[in-house]
Wavefront OBJ file of the C-alpha trace (Angstrom):
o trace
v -31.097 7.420 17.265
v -27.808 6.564 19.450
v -25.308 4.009 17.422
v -22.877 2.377 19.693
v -19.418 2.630 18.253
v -17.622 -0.452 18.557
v -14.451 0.786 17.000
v -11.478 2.553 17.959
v -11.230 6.035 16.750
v -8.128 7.787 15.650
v -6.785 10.216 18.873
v -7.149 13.600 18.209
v -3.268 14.167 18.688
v -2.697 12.134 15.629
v -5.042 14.249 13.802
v -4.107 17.356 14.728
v -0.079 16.718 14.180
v -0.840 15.086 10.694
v -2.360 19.081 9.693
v 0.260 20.726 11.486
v 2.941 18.772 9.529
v 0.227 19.627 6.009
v 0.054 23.526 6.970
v 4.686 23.328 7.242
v 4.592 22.130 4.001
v 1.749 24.654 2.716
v 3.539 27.587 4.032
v 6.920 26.330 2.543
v 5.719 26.103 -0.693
v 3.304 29.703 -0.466
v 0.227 27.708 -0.868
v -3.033 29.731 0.896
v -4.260 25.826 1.463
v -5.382 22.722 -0.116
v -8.146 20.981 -1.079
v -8.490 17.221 -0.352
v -11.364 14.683 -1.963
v -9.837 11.083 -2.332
v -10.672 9.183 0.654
v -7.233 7.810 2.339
v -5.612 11.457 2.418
v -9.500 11.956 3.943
v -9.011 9.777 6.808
v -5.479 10.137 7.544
v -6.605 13.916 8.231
v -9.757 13.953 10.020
v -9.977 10.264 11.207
v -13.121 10.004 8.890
v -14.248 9.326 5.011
v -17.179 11.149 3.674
v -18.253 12.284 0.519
v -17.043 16.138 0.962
v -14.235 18.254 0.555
v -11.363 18.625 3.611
v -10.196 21.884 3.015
v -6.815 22.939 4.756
v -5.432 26.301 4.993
v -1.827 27.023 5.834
v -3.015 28.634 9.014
v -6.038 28.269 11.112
v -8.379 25.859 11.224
v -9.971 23.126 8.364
v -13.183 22.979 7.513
v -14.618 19.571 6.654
v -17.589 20.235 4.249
v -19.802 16.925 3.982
v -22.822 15.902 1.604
v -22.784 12.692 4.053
v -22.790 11.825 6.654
v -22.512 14.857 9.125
v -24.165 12.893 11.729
v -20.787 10.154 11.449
v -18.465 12.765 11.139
v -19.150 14.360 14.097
v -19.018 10.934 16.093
v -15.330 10.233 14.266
v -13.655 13.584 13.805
v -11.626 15.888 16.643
v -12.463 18.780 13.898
v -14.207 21.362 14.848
v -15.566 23.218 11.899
v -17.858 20.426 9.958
v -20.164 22.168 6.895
v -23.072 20.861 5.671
v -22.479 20.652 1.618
v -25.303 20.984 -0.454
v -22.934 21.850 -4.091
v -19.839 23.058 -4.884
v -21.145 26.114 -6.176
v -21.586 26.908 -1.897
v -18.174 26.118 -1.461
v -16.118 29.657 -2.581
v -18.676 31.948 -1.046
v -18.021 29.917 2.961
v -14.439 30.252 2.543
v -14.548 34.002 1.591
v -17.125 34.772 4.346
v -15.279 33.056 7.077
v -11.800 34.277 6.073
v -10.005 31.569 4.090
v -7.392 32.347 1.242
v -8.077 31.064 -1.430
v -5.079 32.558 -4.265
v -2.992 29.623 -4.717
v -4.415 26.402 -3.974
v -3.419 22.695 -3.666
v -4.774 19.470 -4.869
v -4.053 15.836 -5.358
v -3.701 15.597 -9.177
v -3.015 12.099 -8.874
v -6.851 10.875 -7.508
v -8.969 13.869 -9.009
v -10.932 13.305 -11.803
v -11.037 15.949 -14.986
v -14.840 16.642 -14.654
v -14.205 17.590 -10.541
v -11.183 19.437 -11.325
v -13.162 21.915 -14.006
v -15.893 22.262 -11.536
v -13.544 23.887 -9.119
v -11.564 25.706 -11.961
v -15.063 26.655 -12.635
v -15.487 28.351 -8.872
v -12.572 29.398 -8.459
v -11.860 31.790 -10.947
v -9.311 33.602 -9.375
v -7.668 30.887 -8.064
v -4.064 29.272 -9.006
v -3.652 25.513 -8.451
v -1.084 23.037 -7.978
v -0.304 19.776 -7.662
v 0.152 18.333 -3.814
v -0.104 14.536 -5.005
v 4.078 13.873 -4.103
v 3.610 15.938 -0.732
v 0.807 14.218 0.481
v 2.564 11.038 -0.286
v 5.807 12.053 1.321
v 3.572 13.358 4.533
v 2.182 9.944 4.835
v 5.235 8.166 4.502
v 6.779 8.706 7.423
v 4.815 6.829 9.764
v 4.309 7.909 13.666
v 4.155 5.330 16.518
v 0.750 5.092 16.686
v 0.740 4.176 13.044
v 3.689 1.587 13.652
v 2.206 0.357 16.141
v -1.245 -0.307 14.012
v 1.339 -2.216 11.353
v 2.717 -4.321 14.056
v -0.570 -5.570 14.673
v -1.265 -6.496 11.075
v 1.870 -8.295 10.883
v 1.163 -10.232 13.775
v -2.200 -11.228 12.397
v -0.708 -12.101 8.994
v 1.816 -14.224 10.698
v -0.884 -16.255 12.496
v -2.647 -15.932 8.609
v 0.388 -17.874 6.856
v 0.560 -20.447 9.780
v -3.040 -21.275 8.720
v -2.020 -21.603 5.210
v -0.506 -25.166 5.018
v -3.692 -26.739 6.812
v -5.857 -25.367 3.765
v -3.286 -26.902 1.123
v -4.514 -30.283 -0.505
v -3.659 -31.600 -3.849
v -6.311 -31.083 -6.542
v -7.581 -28.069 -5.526
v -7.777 -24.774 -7.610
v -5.767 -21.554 -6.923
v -9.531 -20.367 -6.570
v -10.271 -22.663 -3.582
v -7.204 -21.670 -1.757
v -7.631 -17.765 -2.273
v -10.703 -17.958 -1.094
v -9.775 -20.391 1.709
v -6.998 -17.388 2.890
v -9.630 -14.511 2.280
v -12.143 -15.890 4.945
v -9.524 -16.361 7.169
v -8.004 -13.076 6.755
v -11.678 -12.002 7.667
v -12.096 -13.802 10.772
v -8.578 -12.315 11.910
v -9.651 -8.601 11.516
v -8.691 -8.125 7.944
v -10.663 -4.543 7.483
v -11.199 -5.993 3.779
v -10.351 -3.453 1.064
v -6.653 -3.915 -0.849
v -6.141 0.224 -1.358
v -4.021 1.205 -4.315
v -2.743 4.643 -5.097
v -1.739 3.906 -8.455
v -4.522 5.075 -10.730
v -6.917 1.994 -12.404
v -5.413 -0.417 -10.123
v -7.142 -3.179 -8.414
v -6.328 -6.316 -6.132
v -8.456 -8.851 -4.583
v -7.021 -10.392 -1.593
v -3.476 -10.732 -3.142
v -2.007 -13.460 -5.633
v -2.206 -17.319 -5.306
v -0.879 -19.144 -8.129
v 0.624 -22.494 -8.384
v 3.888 -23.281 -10.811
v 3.616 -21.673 -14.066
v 0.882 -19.733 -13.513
v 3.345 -17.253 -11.547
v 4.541 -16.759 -14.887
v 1.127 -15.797 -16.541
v 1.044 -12.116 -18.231
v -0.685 -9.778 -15.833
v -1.240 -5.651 -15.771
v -0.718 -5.750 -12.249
v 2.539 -3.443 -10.908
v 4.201 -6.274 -9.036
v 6.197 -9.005 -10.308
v 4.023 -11.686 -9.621
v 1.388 -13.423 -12.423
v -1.821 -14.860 -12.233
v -4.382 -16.106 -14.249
v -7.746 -15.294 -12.516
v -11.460 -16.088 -13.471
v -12.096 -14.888 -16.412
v -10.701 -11.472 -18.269
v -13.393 -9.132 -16.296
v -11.332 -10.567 -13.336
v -7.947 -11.071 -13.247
v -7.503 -11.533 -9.840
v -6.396 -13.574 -6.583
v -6.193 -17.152 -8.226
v -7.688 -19.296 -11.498
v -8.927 -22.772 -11.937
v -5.195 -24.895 -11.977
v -5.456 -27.457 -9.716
v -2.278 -28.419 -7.793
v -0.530 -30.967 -8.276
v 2.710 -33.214 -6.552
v 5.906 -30.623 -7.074
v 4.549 -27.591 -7.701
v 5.352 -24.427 -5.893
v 2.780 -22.687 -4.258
v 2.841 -18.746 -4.649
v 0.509 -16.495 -1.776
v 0.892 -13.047 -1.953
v -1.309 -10.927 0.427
v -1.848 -7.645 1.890
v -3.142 -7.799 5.076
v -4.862 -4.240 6.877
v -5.714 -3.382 10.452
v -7.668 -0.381 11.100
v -6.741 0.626 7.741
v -2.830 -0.293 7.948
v -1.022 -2.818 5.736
v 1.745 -5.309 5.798
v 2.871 -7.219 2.368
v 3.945 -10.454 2.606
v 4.917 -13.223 0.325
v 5.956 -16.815 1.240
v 6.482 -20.491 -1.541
v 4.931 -23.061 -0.116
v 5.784 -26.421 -2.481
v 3.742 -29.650 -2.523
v 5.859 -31.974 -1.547
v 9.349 -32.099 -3.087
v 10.130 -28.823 -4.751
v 12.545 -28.880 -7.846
v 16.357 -27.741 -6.953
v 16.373 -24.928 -9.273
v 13.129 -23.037 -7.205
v 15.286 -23.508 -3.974
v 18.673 -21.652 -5.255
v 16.717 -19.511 -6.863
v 14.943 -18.924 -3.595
v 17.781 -18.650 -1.850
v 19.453 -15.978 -3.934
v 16.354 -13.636 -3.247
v 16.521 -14.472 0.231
v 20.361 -12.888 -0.277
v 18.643 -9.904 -2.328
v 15.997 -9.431 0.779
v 18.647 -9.170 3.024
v 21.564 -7.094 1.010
v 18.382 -4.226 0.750
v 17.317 -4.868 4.293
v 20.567 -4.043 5.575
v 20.219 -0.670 4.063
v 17.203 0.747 5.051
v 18.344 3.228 7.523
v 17.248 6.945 7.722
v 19.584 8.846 4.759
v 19.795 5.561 2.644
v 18.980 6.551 -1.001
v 16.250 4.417 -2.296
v 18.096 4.840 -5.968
v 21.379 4.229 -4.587
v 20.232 0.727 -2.444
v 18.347 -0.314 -5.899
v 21.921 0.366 -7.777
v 24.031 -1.332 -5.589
v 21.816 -4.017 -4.547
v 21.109 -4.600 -8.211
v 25.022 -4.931 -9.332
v 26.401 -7.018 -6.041
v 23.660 -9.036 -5.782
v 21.800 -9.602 -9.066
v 24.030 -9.128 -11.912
v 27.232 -10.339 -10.426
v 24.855 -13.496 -9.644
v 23.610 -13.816 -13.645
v 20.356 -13.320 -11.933
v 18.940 -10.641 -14.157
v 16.776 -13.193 -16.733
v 12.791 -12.775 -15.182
v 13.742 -11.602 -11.889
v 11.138 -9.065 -10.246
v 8.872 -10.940 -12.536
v 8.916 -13.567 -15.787
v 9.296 -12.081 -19.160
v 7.292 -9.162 -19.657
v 6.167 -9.665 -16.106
v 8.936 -7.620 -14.755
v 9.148 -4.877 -12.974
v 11.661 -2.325 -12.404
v 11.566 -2.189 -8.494
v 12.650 -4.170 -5.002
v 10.526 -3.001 -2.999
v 8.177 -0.168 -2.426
v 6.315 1.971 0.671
v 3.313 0.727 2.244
v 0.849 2.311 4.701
v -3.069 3.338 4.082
v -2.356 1.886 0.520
v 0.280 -1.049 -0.545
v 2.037 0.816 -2.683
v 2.729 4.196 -0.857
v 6.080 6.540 -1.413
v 9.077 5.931 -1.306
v 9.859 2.795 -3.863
v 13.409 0.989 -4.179
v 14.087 1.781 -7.525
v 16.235 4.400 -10.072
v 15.353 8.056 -10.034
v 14.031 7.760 -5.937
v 16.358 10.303 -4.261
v 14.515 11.267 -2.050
v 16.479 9.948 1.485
v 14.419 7.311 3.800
v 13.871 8.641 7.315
v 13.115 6.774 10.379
v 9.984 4.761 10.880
v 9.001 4.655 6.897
v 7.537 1.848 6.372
v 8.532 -0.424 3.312
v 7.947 -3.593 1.510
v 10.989 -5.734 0.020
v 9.691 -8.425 -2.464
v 12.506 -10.063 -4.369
v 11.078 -12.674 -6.813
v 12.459 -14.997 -9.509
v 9.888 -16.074 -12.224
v 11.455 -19.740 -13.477
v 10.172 -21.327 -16.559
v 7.805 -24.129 -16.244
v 7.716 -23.731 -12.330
v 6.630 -19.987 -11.596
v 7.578 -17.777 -9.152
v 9.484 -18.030 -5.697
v 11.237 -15.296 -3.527
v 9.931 -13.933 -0.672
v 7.930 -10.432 0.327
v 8.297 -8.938 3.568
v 7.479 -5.359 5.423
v 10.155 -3.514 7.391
v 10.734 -0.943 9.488
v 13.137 2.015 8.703
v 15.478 2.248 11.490
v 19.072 3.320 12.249
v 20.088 -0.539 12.921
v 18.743 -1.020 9.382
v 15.033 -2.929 8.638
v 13.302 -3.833 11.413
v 11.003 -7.054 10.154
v 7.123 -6.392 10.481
v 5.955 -9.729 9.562
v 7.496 -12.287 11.474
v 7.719 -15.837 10.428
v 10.159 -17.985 8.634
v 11.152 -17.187 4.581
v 12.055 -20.073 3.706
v 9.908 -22.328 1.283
v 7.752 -24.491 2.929
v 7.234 -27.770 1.914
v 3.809 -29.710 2.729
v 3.596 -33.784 2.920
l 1 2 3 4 5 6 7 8 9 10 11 12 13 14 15 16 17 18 19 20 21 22 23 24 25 26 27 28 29 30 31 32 33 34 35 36 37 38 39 40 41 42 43 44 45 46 47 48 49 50 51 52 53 54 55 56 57 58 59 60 61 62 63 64 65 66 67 68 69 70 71 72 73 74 75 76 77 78 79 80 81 82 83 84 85 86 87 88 89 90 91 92 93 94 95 96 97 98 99 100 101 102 103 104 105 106 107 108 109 110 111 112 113 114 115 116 117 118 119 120 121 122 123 124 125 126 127 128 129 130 131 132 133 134 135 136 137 138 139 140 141 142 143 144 145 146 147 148 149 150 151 152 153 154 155 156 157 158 159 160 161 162 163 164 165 166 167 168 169 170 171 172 173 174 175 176 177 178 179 180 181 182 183 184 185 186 187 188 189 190 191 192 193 194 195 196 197 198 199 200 201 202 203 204 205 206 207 208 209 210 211 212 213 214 215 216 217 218 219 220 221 222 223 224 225 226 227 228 229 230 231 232 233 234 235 236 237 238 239 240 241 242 243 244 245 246 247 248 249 250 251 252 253 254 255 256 257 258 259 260 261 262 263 264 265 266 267 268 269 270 271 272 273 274 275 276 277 278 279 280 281 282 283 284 285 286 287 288 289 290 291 292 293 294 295 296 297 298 299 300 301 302 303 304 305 306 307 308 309 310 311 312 313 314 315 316 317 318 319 320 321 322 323 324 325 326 327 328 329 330 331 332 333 334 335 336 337 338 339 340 341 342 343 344 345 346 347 348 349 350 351 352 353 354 355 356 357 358 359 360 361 362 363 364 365 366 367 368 369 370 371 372 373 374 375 376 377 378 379 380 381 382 383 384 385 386 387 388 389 390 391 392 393 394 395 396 397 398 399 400 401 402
């Protein structure tokens, strides 16, 4: 049968430079190739996700091997050499017919479950492998301008998202009502619906809505902000507090197009907010911008967090439940964001590695307050040499609803 495809396909030149740039760093580090299963590094190298194996060498051409679909790969992928795979076992004996080396190979440690990696251990007897998990990251962190472009567009639609948001906002209504309120409308503007995560075990639904102290509510999740959820089986995107007059209003959302995400959080307060949430908002709003500044190409992530941290936060007495209330904190300003939310590099100690031009990053300075919750402010920036370049226009200040 003939499937129209209503979607736009990644070009071919982004494919094939994405390889190129794989293949530099496989030949730098004497690797005969890689093998890649987990489906973002998938996509962002063929343009597709199947259940198969990519595998690159550090010269000549991949060869996507597929258990399904073949038939969609071959309508999304400017590869060439697609494999039908009916096991593993298959796998070593194509590669060694067709010329492949196979001595030293690499794979992503950080997706790749035990019982898959002692099934290729298993077929690959002769084979040495290492971990690619950091370079992979790093590849995908510096964004071209198609993929800039892509994140433009999602900030754009999470702008016209947040100007939604005070139209859904009533008093009495749960954190539930609202989240759900924001998710539809994130579908209806294009939202492609899946919150990715790299981090292993993690999970996120939509993004965070909480109201006053439930900001403050213990949570697993790796950002600073708390929530209570429905039940224990799913701690996610908003509870059953209803809202009442004063509270602050927390929304915390990823949004994607065509894969590609912005982070964004904005307060919203109903009615009169209490004086301590707006100088504590205002301080972050200081934070945002002292780490904004900064984000140029040779900026070190580690350094930024240092000084950032000193000028701005402990010279302020601005240390208690920032980046999160109590044991809700976390030890980070900001992190990369791309195919997943939270991609490499991260604004913290021990990142050295320098930012280059057109990383992508999320700042999200946040004060947890007792008995009010959480304000600050989220936002995703460009790396350029000017400094951050804001992706996800709109105001930052807290925004109060009559």
């Amino acid at each position: 049968m003939s499937y129209p495809i209503t979607y736009d396909l990644v070009p071919p030149s982004e494919i094939f430079h994405r390889i190129s740039r794989l293949q530099q760093a496989l030949a730098a580090s004497s690797l005969s190739g890689t093998m890649i299963l987990d489906g973002v590094n998938m996509f962002y190298y063929t343009g597709t996700i199947q259940n198969g194996i990519l595998f690159v060498p550090a010269e000549g051409e991949p060869a996507l091997f597929i258990r399904r679909s073949l038939e969609r790969a071959e309508k999304e992928t400017p590869l060439k050499t697609l494999v039908r795979l009916k096991g593993f076992g298959t796998l070593p004996g194509w590669l060694q017919t067709h010329g492949y080396p196979t001595v030293r190979l690499g794979l992503n440690e950080a997706t790749l479950p035990v019982s898959i990696f002692k099934r290729i251990s298993e077929i690959f007897p002769q084979s040495a492998f290492e971990d690619m998990s950091l370079t992979l990251s790093m590849i995908r962190s510096v964004k071209s301008d198609y993929e800039v472009g892509l994140i433009r567009e999602a900030g754009k639609r999470h702008q016209v998202l947040y100007d939604h948001i005070p139209g859904m906002i009533r008093e009495g209504m749960t954190e539930w009502e609202l989240g759900s309120a924001i998710h539809g409308d994130m579908l209806k503007l294009g939202y492609t619906g899946m919150a990715r995560l790299a981090t292993f075990n993690s999970e996120l639904f939509a993004g965070v809505i909480s109201f006053g102290e439930s900001g403050n509510y213990p949570t697993a999740s790796l950002g600073p902000g708390g929530l209570v959820g429905l039940s224990p089986a799913f701690p996610f995107l908003g509870g059953a507090r209803r809202l009442k007059e004063g509270d602050t209003i927390f929304v915390d959302t990823g949004f994607a197009y065509e894969g590609y995400f912005t982070d964004k959080t904005r307060i919203f307060a109903l009615r009169r907010p209490r004086q301590a949430a707006v100088d504590a908002h205002k301080i972050c709003l200081d934070i945002q911008e002292a780490v904004r500044s900064r984000l140029k190409p040779g900026g070190v992530p580690s350094e930024i967090f240092e000084e950032v941290y000193q000028s701005e936060v402990i010279e302020r007495k601005f240390e208690e439940n920032f980046m999160g209330f109590g044991d809700n904190q976390v030890p980070f300003l900001g992190h990369g964001i791309g195919l997943v939310i939270d991609e490499f590099p991260a604004i913290a100690r021990k990142i050295d590695v320098p930012l280059k031009k057109n990383m992508v990053l999320a700042v999200e300075p946040k004060k947890g307050l007792k008995d009010m919750g959480l304000v600050g402010v989220e936002n995703t920036f460009l790396v350029t040499e000017q400094g951050g370049e804001k992706l996800t226009p709109g105001s930052d200040e807290i925004t109060v609803i009559s």
